[in-house]
VOPAGU-2260 file (C-alpha; in pm, 1 decimal, decimal comma):
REM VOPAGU-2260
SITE   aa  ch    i         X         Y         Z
SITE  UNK   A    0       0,0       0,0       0,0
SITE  UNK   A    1     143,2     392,3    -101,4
SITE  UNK   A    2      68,0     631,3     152,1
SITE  UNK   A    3      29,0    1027,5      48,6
SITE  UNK   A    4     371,6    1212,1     198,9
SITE  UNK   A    5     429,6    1432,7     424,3
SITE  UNK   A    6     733,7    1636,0     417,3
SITE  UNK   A    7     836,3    1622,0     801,2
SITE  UNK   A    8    1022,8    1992,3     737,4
SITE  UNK   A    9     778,1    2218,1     523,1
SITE  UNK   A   10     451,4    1977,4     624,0
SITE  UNK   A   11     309,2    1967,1     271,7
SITE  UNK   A   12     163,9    1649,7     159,7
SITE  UNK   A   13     136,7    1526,1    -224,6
SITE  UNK   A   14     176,0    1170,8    -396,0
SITE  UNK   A   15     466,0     948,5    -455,1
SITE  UNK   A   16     492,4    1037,0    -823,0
SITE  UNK   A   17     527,6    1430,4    -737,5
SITE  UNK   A   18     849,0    1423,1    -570,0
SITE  UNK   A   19    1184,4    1555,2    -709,2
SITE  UNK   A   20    1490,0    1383,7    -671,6
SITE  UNK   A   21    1838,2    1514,9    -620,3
SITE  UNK   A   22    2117,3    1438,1    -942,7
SITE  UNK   A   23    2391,4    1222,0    -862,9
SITE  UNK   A   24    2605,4    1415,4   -1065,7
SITE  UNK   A   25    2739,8    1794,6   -1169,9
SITE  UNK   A   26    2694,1    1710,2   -1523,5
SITE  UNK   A   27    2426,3    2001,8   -1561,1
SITE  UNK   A   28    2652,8    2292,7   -1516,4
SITE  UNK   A   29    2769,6    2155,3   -1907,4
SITE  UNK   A   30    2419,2    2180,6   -2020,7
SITE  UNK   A   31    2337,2    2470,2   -1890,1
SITE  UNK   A   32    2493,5    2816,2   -2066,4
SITE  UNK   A   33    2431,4    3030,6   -1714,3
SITE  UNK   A   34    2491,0    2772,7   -1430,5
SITE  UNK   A   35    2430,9    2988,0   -1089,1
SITE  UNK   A   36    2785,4    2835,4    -980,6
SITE  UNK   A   37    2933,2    2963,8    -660,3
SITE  UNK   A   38    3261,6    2883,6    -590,8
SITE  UNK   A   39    3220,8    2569,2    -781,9
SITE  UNK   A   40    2995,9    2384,9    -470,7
SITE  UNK   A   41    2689,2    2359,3    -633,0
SITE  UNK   A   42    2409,3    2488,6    -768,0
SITE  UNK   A   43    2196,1    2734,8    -542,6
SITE  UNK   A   44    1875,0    2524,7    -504,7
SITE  UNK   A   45    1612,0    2831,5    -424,3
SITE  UNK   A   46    1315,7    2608,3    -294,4
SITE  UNK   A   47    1541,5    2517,5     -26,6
SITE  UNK   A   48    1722,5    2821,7       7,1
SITE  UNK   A   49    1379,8    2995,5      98,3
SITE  UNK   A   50    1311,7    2718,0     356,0
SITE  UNK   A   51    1645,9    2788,3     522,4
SITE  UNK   A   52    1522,6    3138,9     499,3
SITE  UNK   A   53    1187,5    3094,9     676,7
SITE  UNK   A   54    1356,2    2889,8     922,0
SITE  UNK   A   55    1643,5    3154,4    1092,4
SITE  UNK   A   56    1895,1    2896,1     954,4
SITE  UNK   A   57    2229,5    2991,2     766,0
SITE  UNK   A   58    2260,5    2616,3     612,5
SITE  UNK   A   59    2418,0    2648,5     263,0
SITE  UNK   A   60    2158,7    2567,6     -22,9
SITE  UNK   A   61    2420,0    2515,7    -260,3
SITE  UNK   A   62    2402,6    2136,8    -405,5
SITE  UNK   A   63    2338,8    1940,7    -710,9
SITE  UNK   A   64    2061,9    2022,5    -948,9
SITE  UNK   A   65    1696,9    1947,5    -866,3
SITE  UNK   A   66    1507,6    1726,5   -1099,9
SITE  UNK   A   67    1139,7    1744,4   -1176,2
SITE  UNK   A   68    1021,0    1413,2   -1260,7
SITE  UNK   A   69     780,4    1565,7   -1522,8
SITE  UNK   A   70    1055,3    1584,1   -1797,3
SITE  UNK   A   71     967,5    1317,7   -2053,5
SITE  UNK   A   72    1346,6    1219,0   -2093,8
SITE  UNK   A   73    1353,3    1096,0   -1758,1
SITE  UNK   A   74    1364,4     696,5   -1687,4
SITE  UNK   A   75    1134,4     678,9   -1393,4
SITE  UNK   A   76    1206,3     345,6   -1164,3
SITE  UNK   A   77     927,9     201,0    -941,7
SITE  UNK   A   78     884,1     -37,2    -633,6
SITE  UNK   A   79     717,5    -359,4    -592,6
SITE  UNK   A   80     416,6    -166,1    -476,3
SITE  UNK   A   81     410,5      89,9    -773,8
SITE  UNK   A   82     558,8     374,6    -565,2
SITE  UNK   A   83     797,6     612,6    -754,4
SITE  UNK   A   84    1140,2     516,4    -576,8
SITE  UNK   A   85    1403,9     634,7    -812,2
SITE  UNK   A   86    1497,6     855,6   -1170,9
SITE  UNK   A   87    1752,8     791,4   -1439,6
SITE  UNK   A   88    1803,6    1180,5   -1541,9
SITE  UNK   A   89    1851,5    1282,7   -1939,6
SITE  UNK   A   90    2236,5    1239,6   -1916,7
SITE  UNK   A   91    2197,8     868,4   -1808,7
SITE  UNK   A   92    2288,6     915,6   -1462,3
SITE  UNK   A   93    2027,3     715,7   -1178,3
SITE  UNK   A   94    1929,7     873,2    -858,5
SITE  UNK   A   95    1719,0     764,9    -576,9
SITE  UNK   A   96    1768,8    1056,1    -321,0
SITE  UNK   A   97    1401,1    1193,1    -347,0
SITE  UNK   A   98    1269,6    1582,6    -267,4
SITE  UNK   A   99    1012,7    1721,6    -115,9
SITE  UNK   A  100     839,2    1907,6    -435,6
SITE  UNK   A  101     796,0    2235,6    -284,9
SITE  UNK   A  102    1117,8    2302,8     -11,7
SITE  UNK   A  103    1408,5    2034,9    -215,0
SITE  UNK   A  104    1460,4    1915,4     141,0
SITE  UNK   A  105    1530,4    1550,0     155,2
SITE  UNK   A  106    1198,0    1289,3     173,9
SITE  UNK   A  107    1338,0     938,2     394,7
SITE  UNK   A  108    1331,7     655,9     264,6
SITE  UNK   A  109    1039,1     549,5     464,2
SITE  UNK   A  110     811,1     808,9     339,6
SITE  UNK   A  111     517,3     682,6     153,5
SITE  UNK   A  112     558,3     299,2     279,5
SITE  UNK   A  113     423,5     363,3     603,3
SITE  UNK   A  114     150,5     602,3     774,0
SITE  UNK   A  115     328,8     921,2     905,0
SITE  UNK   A  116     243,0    1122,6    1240,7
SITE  UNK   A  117     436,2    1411,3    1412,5
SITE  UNK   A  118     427,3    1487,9    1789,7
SITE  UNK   A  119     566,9    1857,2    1861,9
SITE  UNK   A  120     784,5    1895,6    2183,6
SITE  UNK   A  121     704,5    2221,5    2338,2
SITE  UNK   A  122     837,2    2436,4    2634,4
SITE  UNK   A  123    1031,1    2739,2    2739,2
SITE  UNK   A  124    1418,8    2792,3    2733,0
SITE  UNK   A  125    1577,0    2552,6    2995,5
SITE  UNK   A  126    1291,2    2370,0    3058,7
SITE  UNK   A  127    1525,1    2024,5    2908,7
SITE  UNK   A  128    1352,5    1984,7    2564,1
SITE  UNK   A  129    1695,9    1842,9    2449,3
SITE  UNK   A  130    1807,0    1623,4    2729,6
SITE  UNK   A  131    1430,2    1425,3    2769,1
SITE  UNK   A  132    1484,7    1379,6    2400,0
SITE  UNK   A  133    1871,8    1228,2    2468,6
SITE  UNK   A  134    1670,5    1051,8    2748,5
SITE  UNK   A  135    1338,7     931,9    2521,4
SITE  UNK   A  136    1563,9     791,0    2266,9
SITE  UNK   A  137    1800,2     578,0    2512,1
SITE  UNK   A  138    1484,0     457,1    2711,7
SITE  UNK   A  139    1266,2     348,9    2390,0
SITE  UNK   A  140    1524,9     255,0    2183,6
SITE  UNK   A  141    1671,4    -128,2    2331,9
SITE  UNK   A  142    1707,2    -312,5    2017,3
SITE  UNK   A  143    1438,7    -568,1    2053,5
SITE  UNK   A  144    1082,9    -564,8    2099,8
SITE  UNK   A  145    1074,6    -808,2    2400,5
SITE  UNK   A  146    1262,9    -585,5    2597,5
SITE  UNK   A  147    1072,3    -318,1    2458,8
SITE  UNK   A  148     772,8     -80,8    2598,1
SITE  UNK   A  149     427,5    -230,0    2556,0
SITE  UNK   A  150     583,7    -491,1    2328,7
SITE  UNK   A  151     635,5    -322,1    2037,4
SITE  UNK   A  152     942,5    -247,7    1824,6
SITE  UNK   A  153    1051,8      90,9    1881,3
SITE  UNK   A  154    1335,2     186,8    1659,0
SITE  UNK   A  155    1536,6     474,3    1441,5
SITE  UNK   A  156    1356,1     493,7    1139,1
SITE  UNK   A  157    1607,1     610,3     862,9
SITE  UNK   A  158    1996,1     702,4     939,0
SITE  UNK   A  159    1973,2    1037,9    1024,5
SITE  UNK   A  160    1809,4     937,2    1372,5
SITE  UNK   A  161    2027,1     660,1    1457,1
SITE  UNK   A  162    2336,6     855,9    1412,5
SITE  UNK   A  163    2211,6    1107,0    1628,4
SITE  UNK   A  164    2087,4     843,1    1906,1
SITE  UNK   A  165    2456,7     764,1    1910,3
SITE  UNK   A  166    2594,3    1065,1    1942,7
SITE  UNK   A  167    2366,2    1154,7    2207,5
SITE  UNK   A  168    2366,6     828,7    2361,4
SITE  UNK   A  169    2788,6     873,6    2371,1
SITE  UNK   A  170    2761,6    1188,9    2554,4
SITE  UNK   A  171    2532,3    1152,8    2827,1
SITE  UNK   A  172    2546,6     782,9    2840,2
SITE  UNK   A  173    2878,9     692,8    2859,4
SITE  UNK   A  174    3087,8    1043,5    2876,8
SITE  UNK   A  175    2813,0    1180,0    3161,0
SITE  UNK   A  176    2756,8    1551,6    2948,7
SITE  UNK   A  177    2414,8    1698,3    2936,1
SITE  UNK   A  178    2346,7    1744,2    2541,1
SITE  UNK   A  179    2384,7    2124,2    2443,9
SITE  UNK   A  180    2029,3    2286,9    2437,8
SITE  UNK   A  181    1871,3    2329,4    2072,4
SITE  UNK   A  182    1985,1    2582,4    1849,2
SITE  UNK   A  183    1734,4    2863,8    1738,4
SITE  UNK   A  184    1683,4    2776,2    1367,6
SITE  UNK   A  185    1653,8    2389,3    1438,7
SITE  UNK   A  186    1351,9    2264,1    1334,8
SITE  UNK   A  187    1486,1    1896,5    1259,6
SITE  UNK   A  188    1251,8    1572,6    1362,7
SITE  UNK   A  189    1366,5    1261,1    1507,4
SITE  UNK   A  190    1179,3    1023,5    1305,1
SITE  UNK   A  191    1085,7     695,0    1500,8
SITE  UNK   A  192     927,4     364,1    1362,4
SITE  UNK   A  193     677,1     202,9    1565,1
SITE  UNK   A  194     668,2    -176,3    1532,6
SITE  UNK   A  195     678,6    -104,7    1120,8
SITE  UNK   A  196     348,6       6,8    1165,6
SITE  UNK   A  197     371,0     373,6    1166,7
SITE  UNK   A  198     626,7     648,6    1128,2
SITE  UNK   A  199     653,3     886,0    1410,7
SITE  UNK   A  200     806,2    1216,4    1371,2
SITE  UNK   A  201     881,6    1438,4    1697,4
SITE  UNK   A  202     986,7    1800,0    1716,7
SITE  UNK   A  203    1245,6    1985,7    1937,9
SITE  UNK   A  204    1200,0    2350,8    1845,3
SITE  UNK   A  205    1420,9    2605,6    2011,8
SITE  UNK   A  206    1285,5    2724,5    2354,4
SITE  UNK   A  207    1433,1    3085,8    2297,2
SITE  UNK   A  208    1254,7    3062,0    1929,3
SITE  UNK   A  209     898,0    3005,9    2051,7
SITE  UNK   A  210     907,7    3318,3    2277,6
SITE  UNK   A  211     983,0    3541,5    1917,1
SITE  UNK   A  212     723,9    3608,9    1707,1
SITE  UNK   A  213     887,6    3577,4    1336,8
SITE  UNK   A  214    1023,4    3237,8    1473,6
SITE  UNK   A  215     637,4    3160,4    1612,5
SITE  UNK   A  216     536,0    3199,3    1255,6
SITE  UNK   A  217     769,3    2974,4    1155,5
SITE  UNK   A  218     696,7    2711,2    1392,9
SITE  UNK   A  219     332,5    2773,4    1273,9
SITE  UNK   A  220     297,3    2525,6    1013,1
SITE  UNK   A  221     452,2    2224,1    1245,9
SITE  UNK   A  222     192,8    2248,6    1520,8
SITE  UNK   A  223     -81,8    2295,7    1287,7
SITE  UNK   A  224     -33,6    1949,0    1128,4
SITE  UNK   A  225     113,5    1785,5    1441,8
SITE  UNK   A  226     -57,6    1503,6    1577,4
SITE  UNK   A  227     -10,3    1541,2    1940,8
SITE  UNK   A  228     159,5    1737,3    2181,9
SITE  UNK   A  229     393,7    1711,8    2473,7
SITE  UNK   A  230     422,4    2063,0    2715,0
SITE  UNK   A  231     716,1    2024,1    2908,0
SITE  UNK   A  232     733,0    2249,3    3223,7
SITE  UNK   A  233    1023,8    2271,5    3456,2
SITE  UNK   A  234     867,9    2285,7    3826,5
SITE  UNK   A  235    1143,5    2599,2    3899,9
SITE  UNK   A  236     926,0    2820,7    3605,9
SITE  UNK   A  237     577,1    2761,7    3812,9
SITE  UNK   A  238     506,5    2911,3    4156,6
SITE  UNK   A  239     656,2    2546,7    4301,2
SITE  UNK   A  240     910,5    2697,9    4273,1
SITE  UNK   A  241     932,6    2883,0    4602,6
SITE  UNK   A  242     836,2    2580,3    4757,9
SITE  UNK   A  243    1121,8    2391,9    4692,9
SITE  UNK   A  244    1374,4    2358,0    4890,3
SITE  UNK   A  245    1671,2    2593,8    4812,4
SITE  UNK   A  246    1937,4    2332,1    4860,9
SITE  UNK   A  247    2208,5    2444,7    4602,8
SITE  UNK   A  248    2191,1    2780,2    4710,8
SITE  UNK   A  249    2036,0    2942,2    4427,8
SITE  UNK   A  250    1844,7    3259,5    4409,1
SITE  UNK   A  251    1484,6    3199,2    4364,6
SITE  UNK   A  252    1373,1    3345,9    3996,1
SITE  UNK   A  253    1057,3    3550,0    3901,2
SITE  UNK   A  254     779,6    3256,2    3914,8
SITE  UNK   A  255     494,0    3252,8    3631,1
SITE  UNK   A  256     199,2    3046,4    3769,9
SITE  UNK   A  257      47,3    3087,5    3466,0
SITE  UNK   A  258     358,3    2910,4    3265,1
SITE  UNK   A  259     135,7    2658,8    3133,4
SITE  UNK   A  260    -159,6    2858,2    3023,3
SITE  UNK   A  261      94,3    3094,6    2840,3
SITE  UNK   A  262     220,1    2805,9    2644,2
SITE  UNK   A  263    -148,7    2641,4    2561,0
SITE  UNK   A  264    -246,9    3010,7    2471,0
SITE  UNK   A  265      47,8    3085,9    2220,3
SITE  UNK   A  266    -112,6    2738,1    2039,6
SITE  UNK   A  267    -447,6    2774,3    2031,5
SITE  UNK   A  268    -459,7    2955,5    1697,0
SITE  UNK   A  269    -202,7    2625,1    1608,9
SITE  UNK   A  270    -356,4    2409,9    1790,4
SITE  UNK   A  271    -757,0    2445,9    1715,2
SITE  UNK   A  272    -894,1    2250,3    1437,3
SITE  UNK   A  273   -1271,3    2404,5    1537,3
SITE  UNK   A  274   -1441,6    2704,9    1614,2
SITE  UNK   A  275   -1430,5    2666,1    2007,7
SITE  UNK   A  276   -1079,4    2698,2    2014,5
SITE  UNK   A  277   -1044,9    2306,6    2237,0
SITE  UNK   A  278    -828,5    2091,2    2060,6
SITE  UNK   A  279    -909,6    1743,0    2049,9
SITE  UNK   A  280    -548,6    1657,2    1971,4
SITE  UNK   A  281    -368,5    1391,3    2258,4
SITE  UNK   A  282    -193,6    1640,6    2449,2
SITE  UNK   A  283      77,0    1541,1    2748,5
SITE  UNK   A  284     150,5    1808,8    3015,3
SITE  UNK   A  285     455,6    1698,0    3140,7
SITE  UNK   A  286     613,7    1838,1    3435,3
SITE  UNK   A  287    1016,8    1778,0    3385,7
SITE  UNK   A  288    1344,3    1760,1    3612,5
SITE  UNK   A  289    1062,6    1530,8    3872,6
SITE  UNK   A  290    1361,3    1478,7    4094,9
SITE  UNK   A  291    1316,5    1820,8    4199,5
SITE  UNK   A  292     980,0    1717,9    4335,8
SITE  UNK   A  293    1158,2    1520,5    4650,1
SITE  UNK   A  294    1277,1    1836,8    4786,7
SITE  UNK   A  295     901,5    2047,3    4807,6
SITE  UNK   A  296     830,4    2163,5    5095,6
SITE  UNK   A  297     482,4    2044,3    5135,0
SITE  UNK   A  298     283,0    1810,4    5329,6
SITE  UNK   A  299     208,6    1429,6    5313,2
SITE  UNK   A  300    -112,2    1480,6    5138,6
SITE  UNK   A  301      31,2    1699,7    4847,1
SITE  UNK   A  302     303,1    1466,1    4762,0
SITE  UNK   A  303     433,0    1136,0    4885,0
SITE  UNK   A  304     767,2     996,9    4983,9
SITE  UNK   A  305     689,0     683,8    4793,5
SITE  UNK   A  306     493,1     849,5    4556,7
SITE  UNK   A  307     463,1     648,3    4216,8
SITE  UNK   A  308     671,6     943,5    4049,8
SITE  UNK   A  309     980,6     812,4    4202,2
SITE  UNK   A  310     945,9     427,7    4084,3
SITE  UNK   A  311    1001,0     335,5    3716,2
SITE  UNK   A  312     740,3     247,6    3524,2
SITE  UNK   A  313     663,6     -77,5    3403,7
SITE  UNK   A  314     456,2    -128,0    3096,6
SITE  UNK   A  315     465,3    -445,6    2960,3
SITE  UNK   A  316     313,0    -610,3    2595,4
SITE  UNK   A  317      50,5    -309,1    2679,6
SITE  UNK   A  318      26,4      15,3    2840,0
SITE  UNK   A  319    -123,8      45,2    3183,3
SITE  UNK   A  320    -394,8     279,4    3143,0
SITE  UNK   A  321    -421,8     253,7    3520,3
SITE  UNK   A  322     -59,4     354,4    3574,3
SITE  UNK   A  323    -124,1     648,5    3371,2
SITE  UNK   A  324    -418,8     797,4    3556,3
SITE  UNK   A  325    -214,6     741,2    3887,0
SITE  UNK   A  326      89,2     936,7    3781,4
SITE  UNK   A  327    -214,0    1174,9    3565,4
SITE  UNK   A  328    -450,9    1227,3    3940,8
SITE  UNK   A  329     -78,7    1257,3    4176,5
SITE  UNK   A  330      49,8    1506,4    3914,6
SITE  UNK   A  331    -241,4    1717,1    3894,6
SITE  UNK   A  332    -302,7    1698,4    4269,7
SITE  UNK   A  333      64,7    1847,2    4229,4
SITE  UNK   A  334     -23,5    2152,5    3991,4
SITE  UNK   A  335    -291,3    2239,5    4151,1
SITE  UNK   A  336    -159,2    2312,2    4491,0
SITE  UNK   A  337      86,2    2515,3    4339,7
SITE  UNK   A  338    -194,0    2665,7    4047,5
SITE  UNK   A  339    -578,8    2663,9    4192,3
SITE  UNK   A  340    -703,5    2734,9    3833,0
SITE  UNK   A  341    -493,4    2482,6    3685,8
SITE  UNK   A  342    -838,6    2234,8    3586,7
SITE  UNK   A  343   -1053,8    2509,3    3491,8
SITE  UNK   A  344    -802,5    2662,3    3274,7
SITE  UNK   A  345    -645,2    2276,3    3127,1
SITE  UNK   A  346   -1017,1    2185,2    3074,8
SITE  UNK   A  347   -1114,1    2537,8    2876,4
SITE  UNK   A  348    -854,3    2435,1    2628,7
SITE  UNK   A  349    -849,9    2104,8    2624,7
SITE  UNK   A  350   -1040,2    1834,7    2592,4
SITE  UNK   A  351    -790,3    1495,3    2532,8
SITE  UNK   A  352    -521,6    1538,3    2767,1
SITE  UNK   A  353    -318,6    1354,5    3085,7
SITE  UNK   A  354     -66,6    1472,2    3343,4
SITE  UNK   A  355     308,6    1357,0    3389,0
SITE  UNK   A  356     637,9    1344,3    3594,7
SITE  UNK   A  357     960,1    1294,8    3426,6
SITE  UNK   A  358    1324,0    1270,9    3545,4
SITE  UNK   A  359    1617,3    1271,0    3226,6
SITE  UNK   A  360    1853,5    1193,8    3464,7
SITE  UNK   A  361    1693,2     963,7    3761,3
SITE  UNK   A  362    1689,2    1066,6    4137,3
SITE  UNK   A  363    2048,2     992,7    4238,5
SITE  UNK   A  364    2220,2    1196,8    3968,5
SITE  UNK   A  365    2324,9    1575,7    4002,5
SITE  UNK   A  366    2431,7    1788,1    3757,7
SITE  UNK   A  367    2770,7    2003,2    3793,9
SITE  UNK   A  368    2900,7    2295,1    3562,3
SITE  UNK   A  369    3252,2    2440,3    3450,9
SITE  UNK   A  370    3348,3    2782,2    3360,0
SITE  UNK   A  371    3339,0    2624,5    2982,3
SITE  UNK   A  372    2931,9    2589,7    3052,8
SITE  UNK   A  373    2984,5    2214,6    3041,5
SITE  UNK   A  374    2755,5    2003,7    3274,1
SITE  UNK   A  375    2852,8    1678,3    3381,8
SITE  UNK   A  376    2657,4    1419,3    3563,6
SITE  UNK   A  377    2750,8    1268,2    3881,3
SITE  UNK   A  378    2668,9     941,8    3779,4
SITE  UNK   A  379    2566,2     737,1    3421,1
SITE  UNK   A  380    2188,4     894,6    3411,2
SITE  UNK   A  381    1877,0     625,3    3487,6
SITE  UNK   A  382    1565,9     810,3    3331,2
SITE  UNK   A  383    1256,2     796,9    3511,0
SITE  UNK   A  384     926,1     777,8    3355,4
SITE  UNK   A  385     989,3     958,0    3034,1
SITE  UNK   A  386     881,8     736,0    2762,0
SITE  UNK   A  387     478,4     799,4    2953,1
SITE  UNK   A  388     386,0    1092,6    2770,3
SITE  UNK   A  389     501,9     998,7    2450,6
SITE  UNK   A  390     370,2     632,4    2499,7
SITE  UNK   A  391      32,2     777,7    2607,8
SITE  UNK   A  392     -35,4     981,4    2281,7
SITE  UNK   A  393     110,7     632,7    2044,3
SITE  UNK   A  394    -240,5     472,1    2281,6
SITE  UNK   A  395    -426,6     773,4    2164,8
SITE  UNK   A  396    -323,4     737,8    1786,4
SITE  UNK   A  397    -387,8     388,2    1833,0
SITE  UNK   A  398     -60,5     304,0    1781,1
SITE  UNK   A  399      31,3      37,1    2045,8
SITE  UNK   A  400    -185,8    -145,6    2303,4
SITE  UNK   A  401    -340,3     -12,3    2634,5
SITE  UNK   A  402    -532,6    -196,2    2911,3
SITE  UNK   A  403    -621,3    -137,5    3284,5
SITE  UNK   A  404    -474,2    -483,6    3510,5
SITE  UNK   A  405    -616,0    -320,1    3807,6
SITE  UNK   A  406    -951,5    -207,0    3887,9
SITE  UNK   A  407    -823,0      58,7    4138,3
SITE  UNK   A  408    -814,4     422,9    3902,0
SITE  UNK   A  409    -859,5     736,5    4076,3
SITE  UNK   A  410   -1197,4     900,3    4168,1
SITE  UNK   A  411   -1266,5    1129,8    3857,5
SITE  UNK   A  412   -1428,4    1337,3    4102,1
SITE  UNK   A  413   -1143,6    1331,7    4304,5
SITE  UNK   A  414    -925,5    1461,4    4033,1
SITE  UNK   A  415   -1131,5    1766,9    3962,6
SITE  UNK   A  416   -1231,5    1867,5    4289,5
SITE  UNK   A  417   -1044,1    1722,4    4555,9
């Protein structure tokens, strides 16, 4: 079966037949009596020199020719299924590295076999976009599905991802370095395949770029056709913040109870497919850096010792929906001692969402700088509950399996009023 494509940087969708592909070759610069040569690097491709444009980035567009598979010279090569996989230009030449028609960025290999979704990661500067992502990727990724989450193969889907899960993986892994935090212009999707029945694509966007408008617009077009939605909030941006304990000696910053509002608000326009502005989009709120939790300063009721937060998870051939509205009740028991209009507001907005604690680095780990701005961890990192969200909205796309062992959930009515 040939899926329609989505281009995971410019979001358009068209057929397999519509693509471009890239030449193999600099044989064009013969043909061609004004070649826009620079320094003999390429030809300046302008499709994706506008993209790099639109995106803040300074990448150089300068590469081998763009073909348009509508020339009638062209050889056109096909797969088993009768997708359009790969060109043999006018001089002869074959190429399979396909283009997105309208931006000339590249289209993986897996576009078009497979259904594709996209899952935006959202939050402010700092919050740890980059490290639960360096996290997600060493937690969901162990090589075989029996070992895997909710018994499914979770995997890099092309090379581009698994090169970067090793890099990553390297660094905070093995060398104990927190991953540098995500550059402005980068707008570049880990692409994940779920159990080779899906394709899913998630975002890191730049925390510092979501507070500027120009890069807001940009942004624009990825959370319009995202699929669902993780809101990471560090618990020192909220007003829990003056309610944990001070134990490094830091000075306590200006708190923003409404942090979470500000960043649902900023997406509605993005976010709302109908006139009542509630999205029916899967969307995780996800409280990050959870081993700051052990230190609040609040009582037994609030927040316990052996609260589920601090245990790993353990979700096993399916998810356990039950496990996931205990950490969901505990977490917004949490927000809304530190926020009273946390449902009122959450339920205004949304209507398909759950609450969730996550830890990049586990519980016994702390994090030490140098005057270079280099962190290193005490300790090789043990992640704690951070594949949930992202596991949660796979259950709401139907993705992988979910089902409730125990009978004991939360009171609903608990969760909203108590």
């Amino acid at each position: 079966m040939i899926y329609p494509i989505r281009c995971s940087h410019c979001m358009s969708t068209f057929n397999h037949d519509d693509v471009h592909f890239r030449a193999s070759h600099y044989k064009e610069w013969i043909k061609d009596p004004l070649p826009k040569i620079i320094d003999g690097s390429g030809v300046i491709d302008e499709k994706l020199n506008q993209y790099y444009k639109r995106i803040h980035s300074d990448q150089d567009a300068r590469l081998k020719k763009a073909i348009d598979t509508k020339s009638a010279a062209i050889q056109k090569n096909y797969s088993e299924e009768g997708m359009l996989i790969g060109i043999v230009d006018d001089f002869k030449e074959p190429t399979t590295q396909r283009l997105c028609p309208n931006c000339h960025n590249d289209i993986p290999e897996f576009s078009g076999r497979l259904p594709h979704f996209f899952i935006a990661l959202i939050g402010e500067t700092s919050v740890g976009k980059t490290v639960y992502m360096s996290a997600l990727a060493a937690t969901l990724f162990p090589g075989d599905a029996k070992d895997n989450h909710v018994g499914v193969s979770i995997k890099p889907a092309d090379l581009k991802t698994l090169n970067w899960f090793k890099s990553v993986y390297t660094k905070m892994f093995e060398k104990q370095l927190l991953p540098s935090s995500t550059q402005r212009e980068r707008i570049e999707p880990i692409h994940l395949n779920i159990g080779n029945k899906a394709i899913v694509s998630i975002y890191d966007a730049a925390g510092e770029g979501i507070r500027r408008l120009e890069d807001r617009k940009s942004y624009l077009v990825h959370l319009q056709n995202s699929d669902g939605y993780i809101i990471l909030v560090d618990p020192y941006e909220t007003t829990m913040r003056a309610r944990v304990k001070d134990i490094h000696g830091e000075v306590t910053t200006q708190k923003d109870e409404h942090i979470i509002e500000n960043n649902i608000r900023w997406m509605l326009p993005e976010l709302s497919t109908t006139d009542d502005v509630k999205t029916e989009k899967p969307v995780a709120i996800t409280l990050s850096k959870s081993d700051l939790l052990k230190s609040l300063l609040i009582d037994s009721s609030t927040l316990h010792s052996n609260s589920t937060l601090y245990t790993q998870s353990s979700h096993r051939e399916f998810l356990n929906l039950s496990m996931i509205d205990t950490i969901d009740y505990e977490v917004t028991k949490l927000l809304k001692a530190s926020y009273s209009q946390f449902i009122t507001v959450i339920q205004g907005y949304l209507s398909n969402y759950k609450c969730f604690a996550v830890s990049s680095i586990g519980l016994d780990t702390h994090i030490s700088s140098s005057d270079q701005n280099v962190y290193t961890l005490s300790c090789r990192p043990r992640p704690l509950r951070v594949e949930e969200p992202i596991l949660w909205i796979l259950y709401k796309l139907d993705l992988i399996k979910g089902s409730s062992p125990s009978l004991q959930r939360p009171n609903i009515l608990n969760r909203i009023f108590g």
